[in-house]
C-alpha positions in Angstrom: 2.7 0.3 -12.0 4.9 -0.9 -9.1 8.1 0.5 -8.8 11.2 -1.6 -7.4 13.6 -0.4 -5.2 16.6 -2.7 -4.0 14.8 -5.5 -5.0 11.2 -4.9 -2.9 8.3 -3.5 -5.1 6.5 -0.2 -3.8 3.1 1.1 -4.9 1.7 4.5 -4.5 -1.5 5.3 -2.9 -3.3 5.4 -5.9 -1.6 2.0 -6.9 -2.0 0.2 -3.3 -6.0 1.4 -3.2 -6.6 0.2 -7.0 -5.2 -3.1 -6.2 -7.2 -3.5 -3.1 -9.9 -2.3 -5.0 -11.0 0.5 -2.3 -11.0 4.6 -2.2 -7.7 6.4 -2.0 -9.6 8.3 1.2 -10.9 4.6 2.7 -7.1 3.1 2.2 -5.5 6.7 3.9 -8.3 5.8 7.1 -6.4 2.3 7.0 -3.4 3.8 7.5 -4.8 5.5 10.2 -6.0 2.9 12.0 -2.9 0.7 11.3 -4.7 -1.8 9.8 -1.9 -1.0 6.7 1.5 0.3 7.3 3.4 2.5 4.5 6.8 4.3 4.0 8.1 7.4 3.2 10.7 7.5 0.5 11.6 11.0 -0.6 8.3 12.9 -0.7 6.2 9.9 -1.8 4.1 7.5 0.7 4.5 4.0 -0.5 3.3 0.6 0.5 5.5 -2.8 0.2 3.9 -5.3 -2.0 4.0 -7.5 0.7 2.2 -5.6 3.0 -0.9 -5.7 0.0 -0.2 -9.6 0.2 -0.9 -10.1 3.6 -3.6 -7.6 3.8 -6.1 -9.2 0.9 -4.7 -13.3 2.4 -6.4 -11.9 5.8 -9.4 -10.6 3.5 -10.0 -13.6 1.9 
């Protein structure tokens, strides 16, 4: 489940690749390749819902 923090939803990894419907390992080589961007907040590597949103509009 998304997490919100000041007011912008986060998922993890696990979250981001389940909603795009990919790997964990295919979504850490988009990273990669900066076809996805992600943060850092304390330990955990998370994505902005927004950046999922404009990721599966160019998909479509």
């Amino acid at each position: 489940m998304p997490r919100a923090i000041e007011g912008t939803l986060f998922y993890t990894l696990p979250e981001a690749a389940q909603e795009l419907h990919i790997t964990v390992g295919r979504l850490k080589s988009y990273l990669d390749q900066s076809r996805l961007s992600s943060e850092r907040i304390g330990r955990t590597e998370l994505i902005r819902e927004q950046v999922l949103r404009t990721y599966q509009d160019k998909r479509s």
